[in-house]
C-alpha positions, 0 to 999 in steps of 0.5 A, a space after each residue: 500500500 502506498 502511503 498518502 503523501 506527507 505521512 511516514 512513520 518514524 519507527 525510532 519514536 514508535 520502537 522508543 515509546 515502547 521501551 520507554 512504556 515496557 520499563 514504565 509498566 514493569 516499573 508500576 508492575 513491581 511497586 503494585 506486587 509490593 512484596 518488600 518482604 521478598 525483595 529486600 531477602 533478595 540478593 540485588 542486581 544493583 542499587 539505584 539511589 539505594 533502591 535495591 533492584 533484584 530478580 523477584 522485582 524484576 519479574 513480578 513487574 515483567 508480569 504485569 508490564 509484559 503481560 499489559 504490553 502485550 494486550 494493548 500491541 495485540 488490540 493495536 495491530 488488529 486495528 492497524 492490520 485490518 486497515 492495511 487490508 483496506 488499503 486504509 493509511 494508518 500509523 503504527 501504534 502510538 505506545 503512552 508511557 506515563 509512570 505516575 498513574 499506578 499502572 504505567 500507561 495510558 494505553 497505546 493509538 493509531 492515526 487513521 491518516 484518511 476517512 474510512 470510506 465504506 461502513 464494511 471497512 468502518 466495521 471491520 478496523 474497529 472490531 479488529 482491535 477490541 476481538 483481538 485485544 480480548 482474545 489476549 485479555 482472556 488468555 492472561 486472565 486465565 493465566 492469572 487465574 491458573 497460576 494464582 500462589 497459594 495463600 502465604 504469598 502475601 507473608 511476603 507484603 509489606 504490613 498487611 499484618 493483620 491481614 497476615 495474622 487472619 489468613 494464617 488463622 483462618 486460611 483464607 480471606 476475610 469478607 472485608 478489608 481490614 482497618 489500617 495497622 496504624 489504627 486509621 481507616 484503611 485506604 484500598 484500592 478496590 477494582 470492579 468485578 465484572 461478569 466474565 471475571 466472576 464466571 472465572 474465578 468460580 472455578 480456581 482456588 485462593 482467589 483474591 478479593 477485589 480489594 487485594 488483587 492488584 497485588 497479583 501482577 498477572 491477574 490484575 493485568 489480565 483484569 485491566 486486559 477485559 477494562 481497557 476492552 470495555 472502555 473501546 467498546 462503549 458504543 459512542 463517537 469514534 471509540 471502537 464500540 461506536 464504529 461497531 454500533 454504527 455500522 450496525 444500526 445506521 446513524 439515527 439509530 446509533 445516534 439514539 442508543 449513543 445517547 442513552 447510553 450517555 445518559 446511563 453513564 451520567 446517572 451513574 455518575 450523579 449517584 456517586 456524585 451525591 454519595 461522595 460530595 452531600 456528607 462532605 457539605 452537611 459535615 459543615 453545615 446540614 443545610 448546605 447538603 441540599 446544594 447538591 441538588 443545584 450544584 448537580 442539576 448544572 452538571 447535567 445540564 451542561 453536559 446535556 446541553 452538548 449532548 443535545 446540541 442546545 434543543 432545550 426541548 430535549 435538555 430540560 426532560 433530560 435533566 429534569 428526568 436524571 435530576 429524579 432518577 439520581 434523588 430516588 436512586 441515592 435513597 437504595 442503598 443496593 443501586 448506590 454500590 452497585 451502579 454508583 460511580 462518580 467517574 463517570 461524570 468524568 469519562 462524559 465529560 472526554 466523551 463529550 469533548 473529545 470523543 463525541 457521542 454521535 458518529 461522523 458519517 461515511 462516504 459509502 453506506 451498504 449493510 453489513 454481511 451476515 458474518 459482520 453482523 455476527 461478530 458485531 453481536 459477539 463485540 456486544 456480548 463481548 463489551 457486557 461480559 467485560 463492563 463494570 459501572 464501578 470499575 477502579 475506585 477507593 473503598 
C-alpha cells in the first residue's frame, strides 16, 4: 500500500515509546506486587539511589508490564492490520508511557491518516482491535487465574499484618478489608468485578478479593486486559464500540442508543456524585447538603446541553428526568454500590469533548454481511461480559 503523501512513520519514536512504556509498566508492575518482604531477602542486581533492584522485582513487574504490553500491541495491530487490508493509511501504534498513574500507561493509538470510506471497512478496523485485544485479555486472565500462589504469598507484603495474622488463622480471606495497622481507616484500592471475571474465578482456588488483587501482577493485568476492552467498546463517537454500533444500526439509530447510553453513564455518575460530595457539605453545615441538588442539576445540564446540541426541548426532560432518577436512586442503598460511580461524570465529560457521542458519517453506506453482523453481536456480548459501572475506585 502506498502511503498518502506527507505521512511516514518514524519507527525510532514508535520502537522508543515502547521501551520507554515496557520499563514504565514493569516499573508500576513491581511497586503494585509490593512484596518488600521478598525483595529486600533478595540478593540485588544493583542499587539505584539505594533502591535495591533484584530478580523477584524484576519479574513480578515483567508480569504485569509484559503481560499489559502485550494486550494493548495485540488490540493495536488488529486495528492497524485490518486497515492495511483496506488499503486504509494508518500509523503504527502510538505506545503512552506515563509512570505516575499506578499502572504505567495510558494505553497505546493509531492515526487513521484518511476517512474510512465504506461502513464494511468502518466495521471491520474497529472490531479488529477490541476481538483481538480480548482474545489476549482472556488468555492472561486465565493465566492469572491458573497460576494464582497459594495463600502465604502475601507473608511476603509489606504490613498487611493483620491481614497476615487472619489468613494464617483462618486460611483464607476475610469478607472485608481490614482497618489500617496504624489504627486509621484503611485506604484500598478496590477494582470492579465484572461478569466474565466472576464466571472465572468460580472455578480456581485462593482467589483474591477485589480489594487485594492488584497485588497479583498477572491477574490484575489480565483484569485491566477485559477494562481497557470495555472502555473501546462503549458504543459512542469514534471509540471502537461506536464504529461497531454504527455500522450496525445506521446513524439515527446509533445516534439514539449513543445517547442513552450517555445518559446511563451520567446517572451513574450523579449517584456517586451525591454519595461522595452531600456528607462532605452537611459535615459543615446540614443545610448546605441540599446544594447538591443545584450544584448537580448544572452538571447535567451542561453536559446535556452538548449532548443535545442546545434543543432545550430535549435538555430540560433530560435533566429534569436524571435530576429524579439520581434523588430516588441515592435513597437504595443496593443501586448506590452497585451502579454508583462518580467517574463517570468524568469519562462524559472526554466523551463529550473529545470523543463525541454521535458518529461522523461515511462516504459509502451498504449493510453489513451476515458474518459482520455476527461478530458485531459477539463485540456486544463481548463489551457486557467485560463492563463494570464501578470499575477502579477507593473503598
Amino acid at each position: 500500500m502506498t502511503e498518502i503523501r506527507g505521512f511516514k512513520d518514524r519507527y525510532w519514536l514508535h520502537i522508543t515509546l515502547f521501551l520507554l512504556t515496557l520499563i514504565s509498566t514493569i516499573w508500576a508492575g513491581s511497586m503494585m506486587a509490593d512484596r518488600q518482604l521478598v525483595y529486600l531477602a533478595a540478593d540485588p542486581w544493583f542499587s539505584l539511589g539505594g533502591f535495591r533492584v533484584s530478580a523477584p522485582l524484576f519479574w513480578d513487574g515483567l508480569r504485569f508490564g509484559g503481560s499489559l504490553l502485550l494486550f494493548l500491541t495485540v488490540h493495536e495491530f488488529g486495528h492497524y492490520f485490518a486497515a492495511r487490508i483496506h488499503r486504509v493509511s494508518v500509523s503504527l501504534p502510538y505506545y503512552i508511557p506515563f509512570p505516575f498513574n499506578g499502572i504505567g500507561t495510558f494505553g497505546a493509538v493509531i492515526r487513521i491518516r484518511q476517512q474510512i470510506p465504506s461502513m464494511r471497512k468502518l466495521f471491520d478496523i474497529g472490531a479488529a482491535g477490541p476481538l483481538a485485544g480480548f482474545v489476549i485479555a482472556l488468555v492472561v486472565l486465565l493465566i492469572g487465574f491458573a497460576t494464582l500462589p497459594d495463600l502465604d504469598y502475601v507473608q511476603g507484603f509489606a504490613g498487611h499484618e493483620a491481614l497476615k495474622d487472619f489468613i494464617q488463622s483462618n486460611d483464607a480471606f476475610p469478607g472485608a478489608p481490614f482497618p489500617s495497622d496504624s489504627g486509621g481507616e484503611t485506604v484500598n484500592l478496590i477494582v470492579g468485578t465484572t461478569p466474565l471475571y466472576w464466571m472465572l474465578s468460580q472455578f480456581f482456588s485462593d482467589v483474591p478479593p477485589m480489594w487485594e488483587m492488584y497485588h497479583y501482577p498477572v491477574l490484575f493485568a489480565g483484569w485491566l486486559g477485559l477494562f481497557f476492552t470495555a472502555l473501546n467498546l462503549l458504543p459512542v463517537g469514534q471509540l471502537d464500540g461506536g464504529h461497531i454500533l454504527f455500522a450496525l444500526l445506521g446513524p439515527r439509530r446509533h445516534a439514539f442508543m449513543a445517547k442513552t447510553f450517555v445518559m446511563i453513564l451520567l446517572l451513574s455518575g450523579g449517584i456517586g456524585f451525591v454519595d461522595e460530595v452531600k456528607p462532605v457539605l452537611e459535615y459543615y453545615d446540614p443545610a448546605l447538603g441540599q446544594l447538591i441538588w443545584i450544584i448537580l442539576s448544572s452538571i447535567f445540564f451542561l453536559y446535556t446541553l452538548k449532548i443535545f446540541k442546545g434543543e432545550f426541548k430535549k435538555i430540560i426532560p433530560a435533566v429534569f428526568s436524571l435530576v429524579v432518577l439520581t434523588s430516588v436512586s441515592s435513597l437504595s442503598e443496593v443501586v448506590v454500590s452497585g451502579f454508583g460511580y462518580s467517574g463517570w461524570l468524568v469519562w462524559c465529560l472526554l466523551i463529550i469533548l473529545l470523543i463525541r457521542v454521535e458518529h461522523p458519517p461515511v462516504h459509502f453506506t451498504e449493510p453489513l454481511s451476515r458474518k459482520r453482523k455476527t461478530l458485531a453481536i459477539l463485540s456486544l456480548l463481548i463489551f457486557a461480559l467485560c463492563f463494570s459501572f464501578k470499575p477502579l475506585y477507593i473503598g
